[in-house]
N, C-alpha and C positions, 0 to 999 in steps of 0.2 A: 432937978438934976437928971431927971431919967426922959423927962421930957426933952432936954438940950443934946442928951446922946441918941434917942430915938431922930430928931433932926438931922445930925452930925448923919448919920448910918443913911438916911432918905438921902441927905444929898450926895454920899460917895456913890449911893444905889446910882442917881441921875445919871452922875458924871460916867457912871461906866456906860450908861444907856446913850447916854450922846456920844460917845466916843467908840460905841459898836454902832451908831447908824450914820456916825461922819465917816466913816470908810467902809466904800462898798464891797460886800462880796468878802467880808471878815470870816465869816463863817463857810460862806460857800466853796471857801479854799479848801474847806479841810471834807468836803463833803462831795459824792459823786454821786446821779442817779443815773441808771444804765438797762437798757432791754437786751438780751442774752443776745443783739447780731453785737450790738458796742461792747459788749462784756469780750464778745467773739475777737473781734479787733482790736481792743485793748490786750487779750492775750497774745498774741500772734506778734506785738511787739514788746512783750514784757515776761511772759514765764519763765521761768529759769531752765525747763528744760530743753523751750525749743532754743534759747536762745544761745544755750550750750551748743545747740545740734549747728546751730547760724555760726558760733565763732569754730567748730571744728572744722566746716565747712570752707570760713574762710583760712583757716590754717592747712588744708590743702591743697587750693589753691597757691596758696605762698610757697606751699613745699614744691607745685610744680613747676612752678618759676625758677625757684632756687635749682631747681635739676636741670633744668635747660639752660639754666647760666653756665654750669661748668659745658658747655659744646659752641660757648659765643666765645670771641676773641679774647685774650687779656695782656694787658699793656702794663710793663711795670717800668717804676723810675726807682734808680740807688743811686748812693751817694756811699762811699766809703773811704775815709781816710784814715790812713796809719801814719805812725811816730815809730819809726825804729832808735829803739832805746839803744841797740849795737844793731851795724848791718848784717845782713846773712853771708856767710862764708863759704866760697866752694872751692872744691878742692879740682885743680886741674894739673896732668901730667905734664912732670918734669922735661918729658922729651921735647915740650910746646917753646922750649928754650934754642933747641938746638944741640944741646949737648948730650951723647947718649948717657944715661945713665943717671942725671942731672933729679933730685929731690924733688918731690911735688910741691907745687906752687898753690898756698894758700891765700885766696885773694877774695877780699870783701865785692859785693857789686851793690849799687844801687845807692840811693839816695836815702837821708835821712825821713824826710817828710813827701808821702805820697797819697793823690785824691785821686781816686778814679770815679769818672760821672758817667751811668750806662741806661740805656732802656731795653728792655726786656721784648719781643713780642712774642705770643706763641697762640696757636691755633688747631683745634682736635679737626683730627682731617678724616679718622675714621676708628670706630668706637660701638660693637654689638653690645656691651656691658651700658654705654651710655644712651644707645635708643632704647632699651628696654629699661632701664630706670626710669627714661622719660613715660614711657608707656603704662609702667606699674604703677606712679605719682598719678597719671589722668587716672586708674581705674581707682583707686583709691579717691581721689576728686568725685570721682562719678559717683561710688557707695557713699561720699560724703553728703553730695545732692539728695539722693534717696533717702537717708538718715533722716534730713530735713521734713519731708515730705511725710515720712512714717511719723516724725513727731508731732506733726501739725494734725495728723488723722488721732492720733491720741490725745491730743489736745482737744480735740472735738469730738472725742466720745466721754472723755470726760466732763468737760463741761456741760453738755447736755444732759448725761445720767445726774448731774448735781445740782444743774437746775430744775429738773423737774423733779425732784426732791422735794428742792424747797417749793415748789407751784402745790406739792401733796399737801406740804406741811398750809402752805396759807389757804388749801380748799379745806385740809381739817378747822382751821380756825372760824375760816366761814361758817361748817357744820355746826360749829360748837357756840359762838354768837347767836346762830339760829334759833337753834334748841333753847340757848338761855334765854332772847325775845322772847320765844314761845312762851316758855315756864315765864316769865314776868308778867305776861299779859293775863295767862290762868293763874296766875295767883291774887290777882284784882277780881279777878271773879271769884275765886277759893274766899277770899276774905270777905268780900261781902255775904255769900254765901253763910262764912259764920258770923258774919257778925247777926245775919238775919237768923241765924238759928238752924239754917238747912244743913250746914255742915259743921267736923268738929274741926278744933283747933290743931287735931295731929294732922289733920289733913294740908293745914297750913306748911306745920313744921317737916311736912314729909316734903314739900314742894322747897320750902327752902334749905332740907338735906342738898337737894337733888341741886338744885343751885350752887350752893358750894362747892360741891363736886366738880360740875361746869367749871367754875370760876378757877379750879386750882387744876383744869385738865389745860385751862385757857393760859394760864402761866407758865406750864410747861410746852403746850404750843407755842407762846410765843418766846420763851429761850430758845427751842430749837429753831426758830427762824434766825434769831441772833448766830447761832454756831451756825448753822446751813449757810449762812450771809457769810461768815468769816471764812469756809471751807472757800467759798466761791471766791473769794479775796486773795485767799491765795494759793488756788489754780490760777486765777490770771495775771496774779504777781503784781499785786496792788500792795502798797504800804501800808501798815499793822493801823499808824493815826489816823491813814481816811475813813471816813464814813462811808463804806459803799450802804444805797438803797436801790435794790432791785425793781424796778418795772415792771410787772407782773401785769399788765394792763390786758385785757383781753384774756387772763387764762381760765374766768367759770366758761368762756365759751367755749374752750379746748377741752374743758368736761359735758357742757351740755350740746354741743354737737358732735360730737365725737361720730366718725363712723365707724360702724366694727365690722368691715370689709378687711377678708386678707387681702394683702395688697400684693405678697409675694407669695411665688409659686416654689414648688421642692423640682430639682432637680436641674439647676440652672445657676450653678457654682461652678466657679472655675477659680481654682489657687493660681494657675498662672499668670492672671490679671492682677492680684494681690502683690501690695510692695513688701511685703516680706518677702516673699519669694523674688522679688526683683532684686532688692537685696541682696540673697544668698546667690540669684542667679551670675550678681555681678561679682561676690566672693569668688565664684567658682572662675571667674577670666583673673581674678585678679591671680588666684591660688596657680593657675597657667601661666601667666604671665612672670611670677615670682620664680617657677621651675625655668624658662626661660632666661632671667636675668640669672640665675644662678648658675648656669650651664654657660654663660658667654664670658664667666669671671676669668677663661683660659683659653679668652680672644686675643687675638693682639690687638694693639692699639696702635696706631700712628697720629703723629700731630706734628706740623709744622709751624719752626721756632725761627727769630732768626735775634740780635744782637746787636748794639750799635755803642762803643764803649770808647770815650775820651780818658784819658791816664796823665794826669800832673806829677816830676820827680821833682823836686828840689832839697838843694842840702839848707835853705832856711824857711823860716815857715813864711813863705811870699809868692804864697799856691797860683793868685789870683792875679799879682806883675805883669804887667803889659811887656810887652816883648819876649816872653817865655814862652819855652813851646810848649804843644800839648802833643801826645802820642795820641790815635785812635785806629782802632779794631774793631771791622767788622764783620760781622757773618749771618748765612742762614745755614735752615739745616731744614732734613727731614728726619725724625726717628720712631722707629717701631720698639713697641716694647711687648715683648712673647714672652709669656708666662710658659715656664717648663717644669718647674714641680711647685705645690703649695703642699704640702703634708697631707694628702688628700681631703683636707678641711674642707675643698671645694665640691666634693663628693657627698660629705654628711649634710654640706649645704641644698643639694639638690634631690637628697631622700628626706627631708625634712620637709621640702617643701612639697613632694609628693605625697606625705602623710596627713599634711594640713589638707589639700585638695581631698581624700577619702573623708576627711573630718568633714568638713562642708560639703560634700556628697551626699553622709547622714545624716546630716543638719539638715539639708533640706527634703530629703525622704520623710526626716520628722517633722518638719516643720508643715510639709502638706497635710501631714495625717492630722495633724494638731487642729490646724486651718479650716477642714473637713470637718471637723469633731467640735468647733466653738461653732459653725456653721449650723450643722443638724441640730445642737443644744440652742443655739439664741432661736432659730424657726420653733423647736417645740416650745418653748419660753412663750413666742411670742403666740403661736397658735390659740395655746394654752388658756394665754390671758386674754384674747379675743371672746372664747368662748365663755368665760370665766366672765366679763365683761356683760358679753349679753345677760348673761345670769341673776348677776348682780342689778342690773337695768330693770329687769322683769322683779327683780325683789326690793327693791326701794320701792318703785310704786307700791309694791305690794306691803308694804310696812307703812308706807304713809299714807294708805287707806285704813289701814289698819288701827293704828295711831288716831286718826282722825273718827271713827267708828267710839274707841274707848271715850273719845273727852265728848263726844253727844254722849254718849250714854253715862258719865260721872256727871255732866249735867243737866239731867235729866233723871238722874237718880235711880237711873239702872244699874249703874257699875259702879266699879271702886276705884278710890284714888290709885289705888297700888296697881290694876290693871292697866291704868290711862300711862302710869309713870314709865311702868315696864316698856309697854309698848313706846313710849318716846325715844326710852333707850334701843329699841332693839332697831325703831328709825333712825338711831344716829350710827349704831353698830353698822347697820346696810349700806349708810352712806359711805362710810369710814370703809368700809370691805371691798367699796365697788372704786373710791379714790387708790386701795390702794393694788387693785388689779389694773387699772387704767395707769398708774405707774407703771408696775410691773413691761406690761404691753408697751407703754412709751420706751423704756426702757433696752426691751428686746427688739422693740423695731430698730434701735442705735444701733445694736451689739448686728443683727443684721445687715443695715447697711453698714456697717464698720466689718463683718463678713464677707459681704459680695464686693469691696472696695468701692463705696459709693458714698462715702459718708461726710467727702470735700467737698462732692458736689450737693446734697442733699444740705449743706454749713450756709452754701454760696445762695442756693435757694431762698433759703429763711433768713440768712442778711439781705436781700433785696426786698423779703415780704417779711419784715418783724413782726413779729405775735405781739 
C-alpha cells in the first residue's frame, strides 16, 4: 500500500517537472538579475516618486494649455425653443386709437411656438490679467521641470547609499566564509593533532565554538542581504513577487583596489549651481509674477464678439414647413469691461502675494546656509573615512600577519589555541572595520557629488561603465 502511494506522489512529482520544463522562462518571469546602471534605469521609469514628480509635470503643462485656451477664439452654437403656454401681453396707450382720452389697449404679440438657431463668436482682443496667467502657468511648468530633475538626483543618491550597503553586507559574507575555510581547514589538523595525542580535545571544541559563531554571524549576514535586496526593490519600484538578484559582479575589486586619494578639494562649492536653489530661484519669478497677475485683476479687458441668429414664429408646431419665413439678426461688437471697485479683495490679493515672495526670500537664504553645511559635513565624512581607510589598510595586513604568526606557532607548539583564535577574530574584526570605513567613504563621496551637483552626471558615468 505505501509502496503504490510512494509511486502515485513520484509520478505527480514528474508531471510537475515536465510541465515546468515544457514552458520556457516559467520561473524566470517572476525573477530579475540587475547591476545598479539596470537597477538605475529601471528606477527612473518605475519609483513612485519620480514618477509623481513626471505626472505633476505633465499636469502643468495641461494647465498651460488650458490658460491659453481662454485668449483662442470660441464659437458657440444654440438652439432654443419655447411653447408659450399664454402669449405675453403689452400694454400700449389708448391714444394709439385716435381718440383722446380712449383706455389702454391690451394686446397679446407673438406667436405661440418659437425656435431661435444662433452661433455665438467671440475673441479676447486685449487682456493684462490673461498674459500674466499665461506667464505664471509656464513658471510654474518650469519649477515643475526642475522638480523632476531634483527627484531623479535623489533617486541616485539613494540608490547608491543602498547599494553599497548591500556590496558591505556581501564583502562581510565573504569575510566570514573566509574565516570559516580557514577554521575548517585547522581543524583537520586540530583533530589529527589529537587524535595523535599532541593536542587535547578542548582544543577541538574551542574550534568548533568558534564555527558556530561564524555560522550563525553567516545567517544573519545573509538575512540582511534578503532586506538590503527588498530595500533596493522598492526604491526602484519593483513588485513585492519579483525576485530581484543583484549583480554584484566585480565589487572585491572595488575593495581591493580601491584608491584613497581625495579626489575633491575644500573650497569650490557653489549653491548657485544647485537645483534646489534653481528651484526656489524660480519660486522667487514665479512669487513676481503672481504679485503681477494680481495687480492686472483691475485691468480692463476688451474682446470682440459678434452674433448670427435665425428666429422661427409659428402659431403650430410646424417650426421646420417649407415656405415659412425665418427672421435673422445679426451683429458684432467690441466690449471692454473696467473693473471699478472689488471690495478691495484685489488688494489683500497682492499683499499676499508680496508676503509669499519674503517667504521664498528666507527660504532660500536658508536653504544656501543648509546647502553649505551638508557640503562641509559630507567633505569631513568623506576626508574622514579616506584616512580612516588608510588606517584600516595598514591594520589588516597587520592582523593577518598576526593571525598567521599565532597558527605557526599553535603548531609548532609554541602557542595556544586561544592565542591563534583571538587573533582570527581580531583579523576578521580589521576586516569588518576597514569594509565598513570604505562604506562609510563611498557613501560621502555620494553625499558630495549630490553636494556640488554632480551626482547625474557621475549616474551617467557608471551606467556607461557598470561595476
Amino acid at each position: 500500500m505505501k509502496s503504490r502511494k510512494a509511486r502515485t506522489i513520484m509520478k505527480l512529482k514528474l508531471l510537475v517537472l515536465i510541465f515546468l520544463f515544457a514552458i520556457p522562462g516559467v520561473e524566470a518571469q517572476d525573477q530579475q538579475k540587475m547591476n545598479i546602471s539596470q537597477m538605475l534605469e529601471f528606477a527612473t521609469k518605475n519609483n513612485y516618486d519620480l514618477r509623481e514628480a513626471k505626472f505633476n509635470q505633465m499636469q502643468s503643462e495641461l494647465s498651460v494649455r488650458e490658460t491659453k485656451a481662454h485668449g483662442l477664439p470660441k464659437v458657440d452654437g444654440e438652439m432654443d425653443y419655447k411653447n408659450y403656454l399664454s402669449l405675453p401681453t403689452i400694454i400700449l396707450p389708448g391714444e394709439l386709437t385716435g381718440v383722446s382720452g380712449a383706455p389702454d389697449i391690451e394686446a397679446q404679440f407673438g406667436k405661440k411656438h418659437n425656435l431661435d438657431a444662433s452661433i455665438q463668436y467671440s475673441q479676447l482682443l486685449f487682456s493684462l490679467k490673461y498674459v500674466n496667467s499665461v506667464k505664471t502657468t509656464e513658471k510654474v511648468q518650469e519649477i515643475r521641470g526642475l522638480e523632476v530633475e531634483k527627484s531623479k538626483e535623489e533617486l541616485v543618491q539613494l540608490l547608491y547609499s543602498e547599494y553599497y550597503n548591500l556590496l558591505a553586507i556581501y564583502k562581510n559574507l565573504e569575510i566570514i566564509e573566509g574565516n570559516m575555510e580557514s577554521l575548517q581547514l585547522n581543524r583537520q589538523t586540530v583533530s589529527a593533532m589529537v587524535t595523535s595525542g599532541v593536542a587535547l580535545q578542548t582544543d577541538l571544541d574551542k574550534i568548533d565554538v568558534s564555527y558556530a559563531n561564524l555560522e550563525a554571524s553567516r545567517e544573519n549576514v545573509l538575512s540582511g542581504i534578503k532586506v538590503q535586496t527588498n530595500n533596493l526593490k522598492y526604491i526602484i519600484g519593483m513588485e513585492p513577487d519579483v525576485q530581484l538578484e543583484v549583480d554584484t559582479t566585480g565589487f572585491s575589486q572595488q575593495f581591493a583596489n580601491a584608491q584613497f586619494i581625495n579626489k575633491y578639494q575644500d573650497g569650490d562649492f557653489d549653491a548657485d549651481n544647485l537645483i534646489e536653489v534653481e528651484i526656489l530661484n524660480k519660486n522667487l519669478e514665479l512669487n513676481d509674477r503672481q504679485i503681477k497677475l494680481a495687480k492686472s485683476e483691475v485691468t480692463p479687458t476688451v474682446s470682440f464678439y459678434g452674433s448670427y441668429i435665425y428666429q422661427a414664429q409659428r402659431d403650430e408646431f410646424n417650426l421646420f414647413k417649407s415656405g415659412e419665413n425665418w427672421f435673422n439678426t445679426n451683429l458684432i461688437g467690441v466690449k471692454a469691461t473696467i473693473p471699478i471697485f472689488s471690495g478691495l479683495g484685489n488688494k489683500v490679493k497682492v499683499n499676499q502675494a508680496k508676503i509669499d515672495l519674503e517667504i521664498t526670500q528666507d527660504k532660500l537664504a536658508k536653504a544656501k546656509q543648509g546647502l553649505n553645511l551638508k557640503y562641509q559635513n559630507a567633505m569631513n565624512t568623506y576626508q574622514s573615512s579616506l584616512k580612516n581607510c588608510r588606517i584600516q589598510t595598514k591594520n589588516v595586513a597587520l592582523a593577518e600577519n598576526v593571525k598567521k604568526q599565532e597558527e605557526v606557532k599553535y603548531k609548532e607548539g609554541i602557542g595556544t589555541l586561544t592565542d591563534y583564535l583571538i587573533s582570527e577574530t581580531d583579523y576578521r574584526n580589521a576586516q569588518i572595520n576597514f569594509v565598513q570605513n570604505f562604506l562609510n567613504m563611498k557613501k560621502a563621496e555620494i553625499d558630495v557629488l549630490k553636494a556640488k551637483g554632480l551626482l547625474t552626471s557621475y549616474a551617467h558615468i557608471n551606467q556607461d561603465n557598470p561595476q
